[in-house]
N, C-alpha and C positions, 0 to 999 in steps of 0.2 A: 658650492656656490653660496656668495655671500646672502644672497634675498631669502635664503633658509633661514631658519632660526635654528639654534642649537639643540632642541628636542629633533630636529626632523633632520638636523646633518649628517648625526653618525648611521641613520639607515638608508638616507638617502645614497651615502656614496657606498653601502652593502650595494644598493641599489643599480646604481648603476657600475659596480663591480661587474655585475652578473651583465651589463648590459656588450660587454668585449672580451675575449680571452684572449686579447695579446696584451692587456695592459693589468697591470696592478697597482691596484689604488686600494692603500690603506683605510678604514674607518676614523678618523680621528678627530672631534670637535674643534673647527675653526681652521680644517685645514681647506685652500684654498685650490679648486679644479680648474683648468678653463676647460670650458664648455668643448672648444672644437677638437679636443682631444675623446673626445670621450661621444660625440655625436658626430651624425653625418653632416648634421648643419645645424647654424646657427639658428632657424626654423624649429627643425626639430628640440631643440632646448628650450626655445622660448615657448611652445606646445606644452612642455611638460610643465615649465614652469606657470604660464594660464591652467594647467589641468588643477596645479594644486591650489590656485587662487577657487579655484571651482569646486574645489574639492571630492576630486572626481576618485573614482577607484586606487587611481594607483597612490595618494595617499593616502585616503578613509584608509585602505586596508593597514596603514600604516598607526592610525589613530589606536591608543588601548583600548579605548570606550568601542570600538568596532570588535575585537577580536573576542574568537569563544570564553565564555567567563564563567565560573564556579559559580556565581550569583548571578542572580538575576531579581530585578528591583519587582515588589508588586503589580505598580502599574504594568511592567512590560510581562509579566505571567499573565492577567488580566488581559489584556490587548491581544497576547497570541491566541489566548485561550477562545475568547468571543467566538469567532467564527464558527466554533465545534457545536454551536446552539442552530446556526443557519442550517449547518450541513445536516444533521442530525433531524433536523426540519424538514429538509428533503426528503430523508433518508425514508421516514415513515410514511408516507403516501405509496413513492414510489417502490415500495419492496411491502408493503401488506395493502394498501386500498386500490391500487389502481389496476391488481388484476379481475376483482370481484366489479369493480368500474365499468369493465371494458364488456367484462362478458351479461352482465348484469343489467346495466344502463345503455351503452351502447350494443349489445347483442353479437358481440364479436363470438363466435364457437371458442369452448374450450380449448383444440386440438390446434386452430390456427392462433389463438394468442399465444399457445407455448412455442411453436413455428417464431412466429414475431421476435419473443422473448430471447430464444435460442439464438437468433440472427445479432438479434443486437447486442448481446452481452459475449457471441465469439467476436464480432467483430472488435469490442472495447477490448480483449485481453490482447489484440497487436499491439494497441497505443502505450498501455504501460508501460513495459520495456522500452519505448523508443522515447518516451517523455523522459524518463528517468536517464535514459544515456544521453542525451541533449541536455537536460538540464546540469548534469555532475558535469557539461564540460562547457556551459557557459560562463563567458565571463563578461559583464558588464558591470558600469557605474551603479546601477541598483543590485546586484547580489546575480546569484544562480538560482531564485526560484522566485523573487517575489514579479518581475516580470513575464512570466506566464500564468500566474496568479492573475495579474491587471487583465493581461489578455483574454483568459477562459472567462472571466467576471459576468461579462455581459452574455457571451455566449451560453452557458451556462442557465442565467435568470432565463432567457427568453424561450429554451429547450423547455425546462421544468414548467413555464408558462400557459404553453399551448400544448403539451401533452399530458394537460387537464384540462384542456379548453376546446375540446371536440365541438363542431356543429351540429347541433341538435338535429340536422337534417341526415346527418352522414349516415349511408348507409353502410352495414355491417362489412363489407370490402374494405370500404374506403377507411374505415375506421380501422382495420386492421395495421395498413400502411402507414396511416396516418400515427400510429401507438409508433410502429417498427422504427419509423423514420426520426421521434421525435426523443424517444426511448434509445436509441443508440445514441444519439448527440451528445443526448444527456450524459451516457456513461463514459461516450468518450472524450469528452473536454476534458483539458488535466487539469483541474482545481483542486482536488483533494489531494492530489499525488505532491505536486510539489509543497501544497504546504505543511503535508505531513512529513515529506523529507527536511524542514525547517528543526523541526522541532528539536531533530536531536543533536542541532547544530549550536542553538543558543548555549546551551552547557554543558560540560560534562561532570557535574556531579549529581550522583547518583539522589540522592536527596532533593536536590534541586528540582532535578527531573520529575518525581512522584509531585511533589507536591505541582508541580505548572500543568501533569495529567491529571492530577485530582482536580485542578481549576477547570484543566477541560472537557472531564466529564460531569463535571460539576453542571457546565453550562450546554454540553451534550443532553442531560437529562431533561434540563429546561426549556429546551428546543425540542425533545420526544414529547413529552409531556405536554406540551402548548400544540404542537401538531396532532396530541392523541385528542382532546378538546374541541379546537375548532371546529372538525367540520362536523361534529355533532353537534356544536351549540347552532350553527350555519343551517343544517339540516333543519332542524326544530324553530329556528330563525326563519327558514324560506318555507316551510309546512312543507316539508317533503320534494323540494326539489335538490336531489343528487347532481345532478350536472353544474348546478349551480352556485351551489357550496362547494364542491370541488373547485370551482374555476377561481371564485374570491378567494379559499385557502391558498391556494397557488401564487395567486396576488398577495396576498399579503407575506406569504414565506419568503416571496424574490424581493419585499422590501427588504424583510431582515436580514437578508444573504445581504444585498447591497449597503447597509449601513454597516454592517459587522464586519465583513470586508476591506471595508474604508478606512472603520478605524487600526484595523487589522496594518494595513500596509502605510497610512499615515505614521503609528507609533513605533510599530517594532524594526527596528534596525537590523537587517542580516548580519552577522557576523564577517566579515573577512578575513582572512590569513596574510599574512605578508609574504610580498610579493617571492621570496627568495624560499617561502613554503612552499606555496604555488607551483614553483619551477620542480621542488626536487620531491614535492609529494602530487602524483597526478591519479586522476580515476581511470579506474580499470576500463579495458574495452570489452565489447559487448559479449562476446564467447567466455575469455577471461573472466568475464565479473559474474557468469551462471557459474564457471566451475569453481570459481572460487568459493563465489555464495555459500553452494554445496557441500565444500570442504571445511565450511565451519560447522564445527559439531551444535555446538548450541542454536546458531542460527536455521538451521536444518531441523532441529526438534519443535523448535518452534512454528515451524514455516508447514510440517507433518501436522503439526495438534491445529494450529490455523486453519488448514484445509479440510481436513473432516468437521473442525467445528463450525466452518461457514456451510458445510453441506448444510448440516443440523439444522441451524440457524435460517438457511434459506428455505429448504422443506417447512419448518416452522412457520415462516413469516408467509409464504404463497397459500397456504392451507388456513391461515386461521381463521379468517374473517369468513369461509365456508363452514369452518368446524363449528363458530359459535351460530349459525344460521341455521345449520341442518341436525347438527349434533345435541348440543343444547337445546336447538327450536325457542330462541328468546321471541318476544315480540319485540319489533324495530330493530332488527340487529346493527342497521351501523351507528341507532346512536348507543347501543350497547357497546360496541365497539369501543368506544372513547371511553366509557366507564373502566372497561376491562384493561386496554391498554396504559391509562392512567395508574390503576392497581398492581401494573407491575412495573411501571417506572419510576412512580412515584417513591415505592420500598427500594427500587435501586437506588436512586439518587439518594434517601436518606439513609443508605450504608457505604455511602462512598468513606463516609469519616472513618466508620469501623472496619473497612476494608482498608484502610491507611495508616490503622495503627496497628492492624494485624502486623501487614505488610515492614513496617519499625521494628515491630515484638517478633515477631517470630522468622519473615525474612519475605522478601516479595514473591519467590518462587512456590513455600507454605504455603501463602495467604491465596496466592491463586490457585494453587491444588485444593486447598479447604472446596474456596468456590466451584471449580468442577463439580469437585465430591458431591456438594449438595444438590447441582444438576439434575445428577441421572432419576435417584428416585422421586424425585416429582412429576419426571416426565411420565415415569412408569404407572403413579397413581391416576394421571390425564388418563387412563385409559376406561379405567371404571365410572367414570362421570356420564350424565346419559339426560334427556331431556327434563329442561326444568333443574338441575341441580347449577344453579346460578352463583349459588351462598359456598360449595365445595369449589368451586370453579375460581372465585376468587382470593380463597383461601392459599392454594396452587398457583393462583398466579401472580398472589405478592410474596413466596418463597421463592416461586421464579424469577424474580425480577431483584431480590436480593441476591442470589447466586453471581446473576447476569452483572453486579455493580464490581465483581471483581478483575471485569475482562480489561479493564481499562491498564493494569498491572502488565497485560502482556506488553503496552505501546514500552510502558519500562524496561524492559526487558530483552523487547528488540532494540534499543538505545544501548542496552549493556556488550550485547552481542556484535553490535556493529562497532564498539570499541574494543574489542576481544578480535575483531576483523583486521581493525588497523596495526593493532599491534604484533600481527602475524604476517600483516603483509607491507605495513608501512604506507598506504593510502586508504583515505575516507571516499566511498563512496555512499554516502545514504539514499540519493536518489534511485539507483538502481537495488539496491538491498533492502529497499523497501516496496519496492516496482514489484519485485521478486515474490515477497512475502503476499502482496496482491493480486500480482496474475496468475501465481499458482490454486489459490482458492476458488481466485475469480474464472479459470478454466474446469474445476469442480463446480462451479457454480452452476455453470451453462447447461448443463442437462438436472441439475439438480435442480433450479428454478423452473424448469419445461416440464420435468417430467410429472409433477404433482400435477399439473393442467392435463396431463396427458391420461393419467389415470381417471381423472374425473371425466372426460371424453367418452372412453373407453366402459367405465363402467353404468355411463348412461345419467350425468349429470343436467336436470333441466332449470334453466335461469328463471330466477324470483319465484320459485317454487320451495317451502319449508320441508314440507316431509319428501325427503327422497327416499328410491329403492336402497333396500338392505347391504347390496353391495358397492353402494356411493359413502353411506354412514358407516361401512367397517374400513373402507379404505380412509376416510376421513379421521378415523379413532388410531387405525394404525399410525399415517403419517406424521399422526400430533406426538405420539407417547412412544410406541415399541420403536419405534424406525429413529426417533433422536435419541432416545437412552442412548441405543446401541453406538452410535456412533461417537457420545458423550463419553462413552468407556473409552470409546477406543484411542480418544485423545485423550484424555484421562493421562491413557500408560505414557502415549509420547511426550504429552508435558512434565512427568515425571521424570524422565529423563533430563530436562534440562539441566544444567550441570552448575550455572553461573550464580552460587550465593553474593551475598553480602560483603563478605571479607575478601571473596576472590574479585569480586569487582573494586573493591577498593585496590587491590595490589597491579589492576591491570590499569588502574587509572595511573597509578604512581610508575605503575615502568614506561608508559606512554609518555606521560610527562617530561621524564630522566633520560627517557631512552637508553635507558641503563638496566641491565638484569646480571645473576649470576648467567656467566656465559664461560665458555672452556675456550680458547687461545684461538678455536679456530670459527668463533664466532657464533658457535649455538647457544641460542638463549632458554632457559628452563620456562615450560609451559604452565602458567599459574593458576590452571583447574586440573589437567592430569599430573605434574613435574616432571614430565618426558622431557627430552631435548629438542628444539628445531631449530630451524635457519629461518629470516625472516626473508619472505619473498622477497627477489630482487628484480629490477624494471626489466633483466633478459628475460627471468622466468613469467615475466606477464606475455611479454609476447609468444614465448612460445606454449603458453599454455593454451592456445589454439588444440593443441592434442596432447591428448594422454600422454601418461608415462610409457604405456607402451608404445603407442605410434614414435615416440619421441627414443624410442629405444633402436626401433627398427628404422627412424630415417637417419639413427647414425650407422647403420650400418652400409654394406655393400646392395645399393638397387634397392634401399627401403623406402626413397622415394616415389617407384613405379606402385610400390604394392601399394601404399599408404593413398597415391591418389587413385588408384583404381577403387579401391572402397570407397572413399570419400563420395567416388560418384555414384559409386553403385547406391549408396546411402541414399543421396540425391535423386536419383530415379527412382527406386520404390518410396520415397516420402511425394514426389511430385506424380507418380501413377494411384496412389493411398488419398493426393486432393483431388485429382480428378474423377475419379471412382467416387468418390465422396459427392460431388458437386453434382454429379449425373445421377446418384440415388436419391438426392435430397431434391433435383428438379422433378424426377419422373416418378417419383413415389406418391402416392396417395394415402399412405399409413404416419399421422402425426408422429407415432414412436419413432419409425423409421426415419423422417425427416430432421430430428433433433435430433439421434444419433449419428446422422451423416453432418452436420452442421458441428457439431462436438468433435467429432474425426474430422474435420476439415480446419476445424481452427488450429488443432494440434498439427496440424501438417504443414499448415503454413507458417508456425514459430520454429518447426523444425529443419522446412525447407531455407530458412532465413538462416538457423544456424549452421547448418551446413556450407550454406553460400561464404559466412564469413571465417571457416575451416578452410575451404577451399581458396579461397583467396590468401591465405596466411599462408598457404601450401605454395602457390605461386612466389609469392614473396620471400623464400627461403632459396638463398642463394649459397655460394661458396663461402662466403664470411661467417653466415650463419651456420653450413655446417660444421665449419671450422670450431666454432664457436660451443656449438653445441655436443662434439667429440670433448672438450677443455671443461664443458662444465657436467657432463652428467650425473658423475656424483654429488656433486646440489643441490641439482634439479630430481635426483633421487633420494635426498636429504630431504626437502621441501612439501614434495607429492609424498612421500611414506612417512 
């Protein structure tokens, strides 16, 4: 069409190539279409062509300046990065002050806040997954994340608001509900989710990427740090009113969220792909993209050392603010608090540099191992610390918080992995690949956060009291030092496995790229971390990846379809008899332990009864074609899965 310009003709008629396959229409600058060949109506033409006056998706994705780029300008590293200062803001309150809050200021029992806690962090691990597969398959004029971003924005501030902002009057009950209620919203709003699947959409070069994580934990640390501060200076501001310095830090962190945000989706531009990517590159479905996930080895190593590390992390962060109370015995602990937490974010943030050039010199995978390493025996020395030793304490916890400045190298690294994904199966999904890497932790999470509460219950913990019995302050020394080493090893070995250096990552960028590899006649391409041979997934083997190699073995046979769905359901019934059981001990039970392990068992039931539903249905939808189908190719799909 003539009202094109010649930058926009030759993709425009790729464009609407794809849009008929009875007709063939060459690319070629200045050649002329008429419209009513090629649309249903003259309507429809003139839609398209208002769309591009508007500049609506279907050409931004067409624009260069839209599509993924190996650069990226300061300002727009800057702009992505802000926000990680909001969140990171959040983060500190509501994961170390607001459980010694609840129980402390508002007199909520140990045993039921971990109840609380439990409730609302199984309930946030359904959202992830579902955010993350909604989002990898939106398509609108603003992108596939920054519109549920806009959306959670509000929601989001007003959660984190008032689940600081308890009525002085509320009684212990009420106050429980009122955490439960305010505290699940919170986690489950997707704001972090999608804009952390952004990040590894702006570029894919590996350099790029470090330094736009080094900006955001740059500004990660400055948002800890400002959140470890305020509400001791508020404290010592208001002469000891806690509920009330809570509730202004609150306020003032949901400004930040709201300005950072704004500029956040004002300047950075989502990236698009052109439309004819689109078509032939799609994200995986929800069964599909776990088993997928899985079968990437490095994404899998990662996603193992991830989940014991957030246990660690989580024990740590529920315990500490008791440990330096009862352990220590400071006076004032929580505006000690701010002192201590500052002492170790403060050494984080100032080794972001030297964890960056590690990470150049020696390789990012090193440089995060280094970090581990220096984890565990620090945690080991927390153990010998004991009242009054303030000066050892902060010694230990600016070596910890230097360790901690290397984690930011993982966010790399699952960037790296999620291109090592594509190239194996030929679709990006980040939303879900990142969904993944979070709900699997964040389901370690859910009794991992409850249960330190539960101990302290149990061993007979009493609010705003310093000296506790001897077995409140040995479970307190355990859960800070012996119980994180151990699990710091154990990730340790799993990240050590990771596979994906430097040079293997550049070669996976380059075949991506070319789409070109040594490959043998009959299309295997060499794997550039093991030099195995594979097949790169193809759009049959997504669908049929609903089941295994075996299921997939036995429903070509004679009657493999009876067997195949008899399990299927049988699966289906004990994971739906596993949440009912579950939900009837966590009602009738009066033992805190027991109620967060029925609430842990019932979250898992319900990610599994969901996965089964959507096997079962993929079981339904397997007709004659598809057996046929699936007789023709099993050496493939046996090429593929092995």
């Amino acid at each position: 069409p003539h009202s094109l310009n010649t930058h926009y003709r030759t993709e425009y008629l790729d464009l609407v190539q794809g849009k008929t396959d009875s007709m063939s229409v060459k690319s070629a600058a200045g050649t002329a279409v008429e419209p009513q060949r090629l649309f249903d109506s003259a309507g429809e033409y003139e839609t398209l062509l208002n769309a591009k006056r508007s500049q609506s998706l279907l050409f931004r994705s067409m624009s260069p300046g839209r599509r993924r780029s190996d650069h990226l300008s300061l300002y727009t590293i800057i702009a992505y990065a802000i926000p990680s200062m909001a969140l990171a803001a959040q983060y500190l309150p509501t994961h170390i002050h607001v459980f010694k809050f609840y129980t402390d200021v508002m007199l909520v029992p140990a045993g039921t806040l971990a109840v609380g806690t439990a409730i609302a962090r199984a309930a946030d691990c359904t959202i992830d997954p579902i955010v993350g597969w909604i989002s990898d398959h939106t398509v609108s004029s603003f992108g596939r994340r920054k519109p549920y971003i806009a959306l959670s924005l509000p929601i989001n501030i007003a959660c984190y608001y008032f689940l600081f902002s308890p009525s002085a009057t509320m009684l212990p009950n009420t106050a429980s509900i009122w955490f439960t209620f305010f505290f699940f919203f919170y986690l489950a709003v997707p704001l972090s989710l999608p804009y952390s699947s952004l990040g590894p959409e702006l570029t894919s070069d590996n350099k790029t990427r470090i330094r736009m994580y080094v900006f955001a934990e740059v500004f990660d640390k400055l948002g800890i740090i400002f959140a470890s501060l305020l509400p001791s200076l508020l404290i010592v501001s208001y002469h000891g009113e806690i509920r009330r310095s809570y509730s202004v830090t609150a306020g003032v962190i949901c400004v930040i969220t709201a300005i950072t945000f704004f500029i956040f989706l004002a300047v950075v531009e989502e990236p698009q792909r052109r439309i004819t990517d689109l078509r032939e590159v799609k994200s995986s479905q929800f069964v599909p993209g776990i088993r997928r996930a899985m079968r990437n080895g490095p994404y899998r190593q990662l996603v193992y050392a991830a989940s014991i590390g957030t246990i660690s992390h989580s024990i740590t962060n529920v315990v500490l603010s008791y440990y330096i109370a009862c352990v220590i015995q400071v006076e004032n602990p929580e505006e000690f608090m701010g002192t201590a937490l500052c002492m170790f974010f403060v050494p984080s943030a100032l080794s972001l540099p030297l964890w960056h050039v590690l990470a150049s010199v020696l390789d990012t995978r090193r440089a995060w191992l280094l970090g581990w390493g220096m984890h565990v025996p620090v945690c080991i020395a927390m153990l010998s610390l004991g009242p009054g030793d303030t000066t050892h304490f902060y010694v230990l916890t600016c070596l910890m918080g230097a360790s901690y400045g290397s984690l930011f190298l993982c966010k790399a690294m699952v960037s790296d992995s999620i291109d090592y994904d594509e190239l194996r199966t030929g679709s990006r999904s980040e939303g879900q690949l990142i969904a993944w890497i979070t709900l699997i932790p964040k389901l370690a999470v859910v009794p991992a956060s409850s249960l330190p509460l539960v101990v302290l219950s149990f061993t007979g913990y009493v609010p705003n009291v310093q000296r506790q019995n001897d077995d409140v302050t040995l479970s307190l020394r355990l859960m800070t030092s012996v119980v994180p080493a151990i699990l710091s090893s154990v990730a340790f070995i799993f990240a050590y496995r990771y596979p994906i250096t430097g040079a293997i990552q550049d070669r996976i960028q380059k075949m991506i790229a070319t789409d070109r590899s040594p490959h043998d006649s009959d299309g295997v391409m060499i794997d550039p971390i093991s030099g195995a041979p594979f097949v790169k997934q193809l759009a049959f083997d997504m669908d049929m990846d609903h089941f295994s190699i075996e299921e997939l073995q036995e429903l070509a046979s004679e009657n493999g379809w009876i067997r195949v769905h008899r399990r299927m359901w049988l699966a289906m019934l004990l994971w739906t008899l596993c949440l009912i059981c579950a939900i009837a001990l966590g009602i009738l039970s009066h033992s805190p332990l027991v109620t967060v392990l029925a609430i842990s068992t019932a979250s898992i039931s319900v990610l599994m009864i969901a996965y089964h539903s959507f096997r079962i249905r993929a079981l339904y939808d397997f007709d004659d074609q598809s057996y046929s189908s699936l007789q023709s190719d099993m050496d493939h799909l046996q090429r593929v899965h092995g």
